[in-house]
C-alpha positions as CSV (number, residue, x, y, z in Angstrom):
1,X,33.2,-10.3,15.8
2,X,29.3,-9.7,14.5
3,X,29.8,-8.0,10.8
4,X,27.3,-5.2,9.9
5,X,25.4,-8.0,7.8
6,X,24.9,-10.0,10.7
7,X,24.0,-7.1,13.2
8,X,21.3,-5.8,10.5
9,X,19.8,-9.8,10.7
10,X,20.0,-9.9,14.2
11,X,17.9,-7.0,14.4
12,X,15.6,-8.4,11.4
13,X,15.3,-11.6,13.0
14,X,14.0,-9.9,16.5
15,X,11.4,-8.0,14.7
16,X,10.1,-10.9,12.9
17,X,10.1,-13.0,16.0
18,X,8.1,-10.5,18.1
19,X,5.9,-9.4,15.0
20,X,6.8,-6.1,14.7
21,X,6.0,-4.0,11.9
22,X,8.7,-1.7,11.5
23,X,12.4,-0.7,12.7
24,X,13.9,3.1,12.3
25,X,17.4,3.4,12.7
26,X,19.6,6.4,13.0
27,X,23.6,6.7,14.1
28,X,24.0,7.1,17.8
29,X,20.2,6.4,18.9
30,X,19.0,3.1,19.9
31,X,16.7,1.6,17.8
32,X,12.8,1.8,17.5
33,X,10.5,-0.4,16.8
34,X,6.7,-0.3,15.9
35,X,4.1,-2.8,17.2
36,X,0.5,-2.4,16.4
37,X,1.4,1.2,15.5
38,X,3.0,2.4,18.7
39,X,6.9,3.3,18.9
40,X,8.5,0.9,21.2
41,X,12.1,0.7,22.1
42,X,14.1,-1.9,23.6
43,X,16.0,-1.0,26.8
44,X,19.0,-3.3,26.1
45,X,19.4,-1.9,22.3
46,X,23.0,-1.0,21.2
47,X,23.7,2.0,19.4
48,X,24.7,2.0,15.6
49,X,27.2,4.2,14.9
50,X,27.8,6.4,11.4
51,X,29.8,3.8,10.0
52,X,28.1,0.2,11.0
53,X,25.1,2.2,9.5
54,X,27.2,2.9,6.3
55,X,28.5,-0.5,5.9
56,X,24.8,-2.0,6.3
57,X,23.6,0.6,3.6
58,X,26.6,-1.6,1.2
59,X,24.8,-5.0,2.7
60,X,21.5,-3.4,1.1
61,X,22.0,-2.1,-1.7
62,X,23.5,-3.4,-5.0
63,X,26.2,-1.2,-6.8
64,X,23.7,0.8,-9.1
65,X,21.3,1.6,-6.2
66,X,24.7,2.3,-4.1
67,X,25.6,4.9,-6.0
68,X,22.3,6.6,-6.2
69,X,21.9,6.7,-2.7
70,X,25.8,8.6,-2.4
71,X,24.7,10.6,-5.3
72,X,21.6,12.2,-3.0
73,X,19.0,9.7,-3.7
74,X,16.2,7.9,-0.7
75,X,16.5,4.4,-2.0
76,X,13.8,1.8,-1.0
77,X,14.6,-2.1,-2.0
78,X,13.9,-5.1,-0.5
79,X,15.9,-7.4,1.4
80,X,15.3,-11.6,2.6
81,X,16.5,-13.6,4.8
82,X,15.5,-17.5,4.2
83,X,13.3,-18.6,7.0
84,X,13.0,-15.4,8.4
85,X,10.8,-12.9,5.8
86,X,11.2,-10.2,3.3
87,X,11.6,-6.9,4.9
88,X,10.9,-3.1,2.8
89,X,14.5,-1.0,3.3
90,X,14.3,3.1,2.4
91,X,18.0,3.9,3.0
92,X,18.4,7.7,3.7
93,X,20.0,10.6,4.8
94,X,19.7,12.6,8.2
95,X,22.9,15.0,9.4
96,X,24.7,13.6,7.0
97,X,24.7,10.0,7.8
98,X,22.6,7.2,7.0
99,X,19.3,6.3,8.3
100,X,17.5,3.0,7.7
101,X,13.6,2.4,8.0
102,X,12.5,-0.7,7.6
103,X,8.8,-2.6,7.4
104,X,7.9,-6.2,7.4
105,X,6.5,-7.8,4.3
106,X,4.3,-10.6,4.0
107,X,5.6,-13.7,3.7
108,X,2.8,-14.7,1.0
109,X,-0.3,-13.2,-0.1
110,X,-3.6,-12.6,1.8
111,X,-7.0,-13.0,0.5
112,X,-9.3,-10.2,1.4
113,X,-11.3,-12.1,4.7
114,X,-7.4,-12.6,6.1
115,X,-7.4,-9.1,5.8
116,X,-10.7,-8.3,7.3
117,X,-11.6,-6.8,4.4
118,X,-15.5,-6.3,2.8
119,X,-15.7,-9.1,0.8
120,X,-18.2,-7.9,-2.0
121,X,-14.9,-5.9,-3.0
122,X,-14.2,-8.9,-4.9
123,X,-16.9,-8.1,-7.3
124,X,-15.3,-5.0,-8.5
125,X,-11.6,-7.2,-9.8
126,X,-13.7,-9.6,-10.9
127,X,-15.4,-7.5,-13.7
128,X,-13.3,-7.3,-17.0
129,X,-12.4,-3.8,-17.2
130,X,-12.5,-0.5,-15.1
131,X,-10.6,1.6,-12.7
132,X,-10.6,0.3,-8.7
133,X,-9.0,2.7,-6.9
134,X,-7.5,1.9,-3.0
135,X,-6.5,4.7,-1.0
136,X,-5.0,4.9,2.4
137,X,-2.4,7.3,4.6
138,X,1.0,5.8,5.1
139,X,0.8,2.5,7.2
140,X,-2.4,1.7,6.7
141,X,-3.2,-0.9,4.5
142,X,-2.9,0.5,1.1
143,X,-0.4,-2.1,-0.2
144,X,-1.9,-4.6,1.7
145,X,-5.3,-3.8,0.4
146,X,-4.2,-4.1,-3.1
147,X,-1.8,-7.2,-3.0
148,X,-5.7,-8.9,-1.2
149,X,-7.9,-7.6,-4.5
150,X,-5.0,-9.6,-6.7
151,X,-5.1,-12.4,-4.5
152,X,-9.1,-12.1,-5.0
153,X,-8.4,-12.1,-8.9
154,X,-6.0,-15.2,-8.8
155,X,-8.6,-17.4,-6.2
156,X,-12.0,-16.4,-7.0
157,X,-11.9,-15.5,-11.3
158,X,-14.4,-17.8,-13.2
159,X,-11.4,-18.3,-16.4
160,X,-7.7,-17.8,-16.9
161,X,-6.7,-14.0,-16.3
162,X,-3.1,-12.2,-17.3
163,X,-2.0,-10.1,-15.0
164,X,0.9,-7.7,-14.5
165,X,1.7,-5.8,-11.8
166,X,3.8,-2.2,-11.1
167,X,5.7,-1.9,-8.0
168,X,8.3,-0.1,-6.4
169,X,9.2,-2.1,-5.1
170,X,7.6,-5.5,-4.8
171,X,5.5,-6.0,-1.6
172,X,4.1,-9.4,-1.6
173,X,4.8,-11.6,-4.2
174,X,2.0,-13.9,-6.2
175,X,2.4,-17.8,-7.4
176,X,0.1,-18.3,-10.1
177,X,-3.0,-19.7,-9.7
178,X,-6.2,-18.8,-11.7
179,X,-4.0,-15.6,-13.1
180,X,-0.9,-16.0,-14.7
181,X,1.2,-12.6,-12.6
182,X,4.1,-11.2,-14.2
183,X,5.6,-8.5,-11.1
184,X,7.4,-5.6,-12.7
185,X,9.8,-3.3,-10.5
186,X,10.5,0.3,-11.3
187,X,13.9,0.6,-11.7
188,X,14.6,-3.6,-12.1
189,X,12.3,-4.6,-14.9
190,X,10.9,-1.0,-16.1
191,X,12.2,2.3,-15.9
192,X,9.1,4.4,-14.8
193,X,5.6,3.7,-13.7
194,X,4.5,5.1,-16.8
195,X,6.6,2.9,-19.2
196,X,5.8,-0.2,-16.7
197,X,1.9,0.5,-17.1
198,X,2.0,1.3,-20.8
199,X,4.5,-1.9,-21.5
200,X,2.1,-4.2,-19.4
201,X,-1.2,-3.0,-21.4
202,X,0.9,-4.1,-24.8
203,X,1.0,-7.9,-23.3
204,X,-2.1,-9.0,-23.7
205,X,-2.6,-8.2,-20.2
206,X,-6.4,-8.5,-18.8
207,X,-5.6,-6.5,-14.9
208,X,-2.9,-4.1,-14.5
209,X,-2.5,-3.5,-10.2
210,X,-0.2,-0.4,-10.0
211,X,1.0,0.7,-6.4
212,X,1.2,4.3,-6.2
213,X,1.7,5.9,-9.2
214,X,3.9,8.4,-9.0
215,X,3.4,11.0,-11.2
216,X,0.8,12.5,-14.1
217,X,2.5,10.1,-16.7
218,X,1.8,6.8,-14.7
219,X,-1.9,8.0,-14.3
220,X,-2.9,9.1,-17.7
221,X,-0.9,5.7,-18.4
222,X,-2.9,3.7,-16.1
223,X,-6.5,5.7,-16.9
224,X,-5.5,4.9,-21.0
225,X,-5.4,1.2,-20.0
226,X,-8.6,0.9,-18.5
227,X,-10.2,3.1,-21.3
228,X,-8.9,0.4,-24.1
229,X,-11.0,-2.5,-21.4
230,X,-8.5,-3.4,-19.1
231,X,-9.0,-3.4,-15.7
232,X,-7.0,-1.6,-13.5
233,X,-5.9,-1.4,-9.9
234,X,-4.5,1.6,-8.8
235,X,-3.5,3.1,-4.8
236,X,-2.9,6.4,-4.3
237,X,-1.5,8.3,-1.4
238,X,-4.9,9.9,0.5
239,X,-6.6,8.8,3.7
240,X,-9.7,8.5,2.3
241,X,-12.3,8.6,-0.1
242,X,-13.4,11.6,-1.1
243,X,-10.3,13.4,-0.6
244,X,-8.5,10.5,-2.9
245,X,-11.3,11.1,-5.9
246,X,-10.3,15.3,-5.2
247,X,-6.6,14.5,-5.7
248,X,-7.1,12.2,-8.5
249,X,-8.4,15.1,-10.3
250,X,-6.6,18.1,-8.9
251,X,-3.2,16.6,-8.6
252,X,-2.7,14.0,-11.1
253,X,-4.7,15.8,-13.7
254,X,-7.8,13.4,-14.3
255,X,-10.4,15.0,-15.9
256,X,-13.7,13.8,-14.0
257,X,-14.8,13.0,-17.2
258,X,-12.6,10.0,-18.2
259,X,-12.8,9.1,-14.4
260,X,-16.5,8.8,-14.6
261,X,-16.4,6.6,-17.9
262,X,-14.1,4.1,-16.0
263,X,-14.9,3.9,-12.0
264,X,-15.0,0.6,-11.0
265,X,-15.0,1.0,-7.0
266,X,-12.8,2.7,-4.3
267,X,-12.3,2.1,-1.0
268,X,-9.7,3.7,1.9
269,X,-8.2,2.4,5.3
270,X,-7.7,3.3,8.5
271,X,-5.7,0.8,10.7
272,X,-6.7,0.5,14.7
273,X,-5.2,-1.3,17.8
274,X,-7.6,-3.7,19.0
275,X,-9.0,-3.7,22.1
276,X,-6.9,-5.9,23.7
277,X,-3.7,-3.9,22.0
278,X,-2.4,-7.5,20.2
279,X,-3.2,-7.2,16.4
280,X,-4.3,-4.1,14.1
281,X,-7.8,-4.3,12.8
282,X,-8.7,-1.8,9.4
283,X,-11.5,0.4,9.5
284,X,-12.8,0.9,5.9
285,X,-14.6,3.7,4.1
286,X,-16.3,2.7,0.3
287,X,-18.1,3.7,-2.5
288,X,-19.5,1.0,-4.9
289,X,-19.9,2.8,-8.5
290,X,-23.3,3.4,-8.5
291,X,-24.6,5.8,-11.7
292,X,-25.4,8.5,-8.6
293,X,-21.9,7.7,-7.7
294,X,-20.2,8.2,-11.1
295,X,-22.7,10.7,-12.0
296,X,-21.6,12.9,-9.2
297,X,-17.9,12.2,-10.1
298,X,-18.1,13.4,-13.5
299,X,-19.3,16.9,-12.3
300,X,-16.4,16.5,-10.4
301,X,-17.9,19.8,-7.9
302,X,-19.7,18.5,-5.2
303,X,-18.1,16.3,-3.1
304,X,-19.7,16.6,0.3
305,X,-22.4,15.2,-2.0
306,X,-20.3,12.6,-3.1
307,X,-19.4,11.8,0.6
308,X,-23.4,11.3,1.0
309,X,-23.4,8.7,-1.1
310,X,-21.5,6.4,1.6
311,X,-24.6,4.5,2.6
312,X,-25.3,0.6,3.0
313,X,-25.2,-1.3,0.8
314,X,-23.3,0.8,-1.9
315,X,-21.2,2.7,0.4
316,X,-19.7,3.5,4.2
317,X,-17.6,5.8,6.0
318,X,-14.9,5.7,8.4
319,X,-17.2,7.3,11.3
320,X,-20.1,4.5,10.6
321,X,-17.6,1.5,10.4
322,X,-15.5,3.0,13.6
323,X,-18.7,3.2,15.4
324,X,-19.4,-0.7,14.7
325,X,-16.4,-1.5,15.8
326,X,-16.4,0.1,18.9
327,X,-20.1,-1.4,19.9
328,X,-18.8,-4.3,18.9
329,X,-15.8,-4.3,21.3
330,X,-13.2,-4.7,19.0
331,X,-11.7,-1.2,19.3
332,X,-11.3,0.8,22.7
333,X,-13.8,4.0,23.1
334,X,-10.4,5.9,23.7
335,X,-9.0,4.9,19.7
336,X,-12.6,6.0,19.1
337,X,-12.5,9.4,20.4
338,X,-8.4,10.2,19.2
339,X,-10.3,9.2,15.3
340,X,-13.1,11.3,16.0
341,X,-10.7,14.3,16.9
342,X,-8.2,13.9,14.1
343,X,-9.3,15.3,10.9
344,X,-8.7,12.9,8.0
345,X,-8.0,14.5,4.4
């Protein structure tokens, strides 16, 4: 008889075999599955019920994290299987049972061209201090996006670079190679994002890469380090550019100010099916910091101004990259349209 540890691989190992992205399970519904970002089921799937669902909650979760999660707590962790993948788990709660969601990792970093990303974005982590800020909506990139600018750091720096990063929890993790990376999870190897950021910038750290900080704390934290010459990668929750600069300052109390004195760069984006539906292909917005850039970002008023700044060669948006795509037949004139109609940010 299967135990809940083997149903929960069996399931892990199908999704990694067929390359999908994500799994969402919930007692007494088959399971979904997400494959170049459309919900798929699987017409022979067996139902989970309340308690296999509990007992593969215990398979994911150690003790502590255990008895968050019964004590009211969303839990995300990570789980491996060797020669299968690493695999992002948020364990939570829905009519009082458990629900699982789960996303594929990487199995190993990818440099920015493996992520079709601009490579001139290099040439913001490469400079020895700053703020680069990535933004993206949820599953589109923004991890991704980050873990590539690290990987740009470790394969492209002209010297030795030490590195730390703050996660929660660890996406993709880095072998050393022109960086020496020391990967610090909230809740495993820091308690906050704000201690993590303020402990890393007392190493002797060069780059501090922080996904998502989560609060004011983390980002006066993170905006301190860069002040003192660090550089710093940060990703933040917002679909793109402009409305991720608006946020930065409205939400996370930045003043445009110390914003200004530190922009090193951001960049947002937006995942598409391709044309022929078999792989997901980012369109990305920019803004390089020009001085009309960061002059305009410490008045911190005009933004559609801001937003006019997304020219060639220092800048793009989403609507001029999603139109190159589309000429050049790598996105369908009908992902093209459902874009223009959806208001992002």
């Amino acid at each position: 008889m299967n135990t809940a540890k083997d149903r929960l691989e069996e399931l892990l190992k199908f999704a990694a075999d067929r390359r999908l992205s994500d799994i969402h399970l919930k007692a007494d519904q088959p399971p979904l599955f997400r494959r170049v970002g459309h919900l798929i089921s699987r017409k022979d799937s067996q139902l989970y019920d309340g308690h296999t669902l509990t007992q593969m909650v215990d398979v994911v979760l150690t003790k502590e994290r255990l008895q968050r999660f019964l004590a009211g707590h969303d839990i995300t962790t990570t789980y491996s299987i060797v020669g299968v993948g690493r695999f992002r788990v948020h364990v939570y709660r829905q009519r009082g049972l458990p629900a699982i969601a789960v996303r594929a990792l990487p199995a190993t970093a990818r440099g920015l061209a493996a992520l079709q990303l601009p490579q001139h974005f290099a040439n913001w982590v490469l400079n020895p201090s700053g703020l680069v800020l990535v933004c993206s909506s949820a599953g589109h990139g923004r991890s991704s996006t980050l873990a590539g600018l690290v990987d740009a750091i470790n394969t492209q720096s002209t010297g030795p670079r030490h590195m730390a990063t703050v996660e929660s929890p660890i996406n993709v993790y880095h072998d050393d190679k022109l960086a020496w990376i020391s990967q610090r999870e909230v809740g495993v190897d820091c308690a906050s994002f704000a201690s993590g950021i303020l402990g890393a910038a007392r190493q002797d750290t060069d780059v501090i890469a922080v996904d998502d900080p989560s609060d004011s704390a983390a980002w006066e934290a993170a905006l301190a380090a860069a002040e003192s010459g660090k550089l710093v990668i940060a990703s933040l929750r917002s679909a793109r550019v402009v409305t991720g600069l608006r946020q930065l300052i409205s939400t996370s109390k930045v003043s445009p100010e110390r914003l200004a004195g530190v922009f090193g760069g951001i960049c947002a984006t937006h995942l598409f099916a391709t044309a022929d539906g078999k792989r997901c292909i980012p369109a990305v917005e920019f803004l390089a910091p020009t001085p009309t850039v960061t002059a305009l970002i410490r008045e911190g008023k005009d933004y559609a101004r801001v937003a006019e700044q997304m020219v060639a060669p220092t800048g793009q948006s989403f609507e001029q990259h999603v139109q190159a795509l589309l000429s050049n037949g790598l996105i369908s004139a009908d992902s093209a349209r459902r874009f223009a109609s959806f208001r992002l940010g």
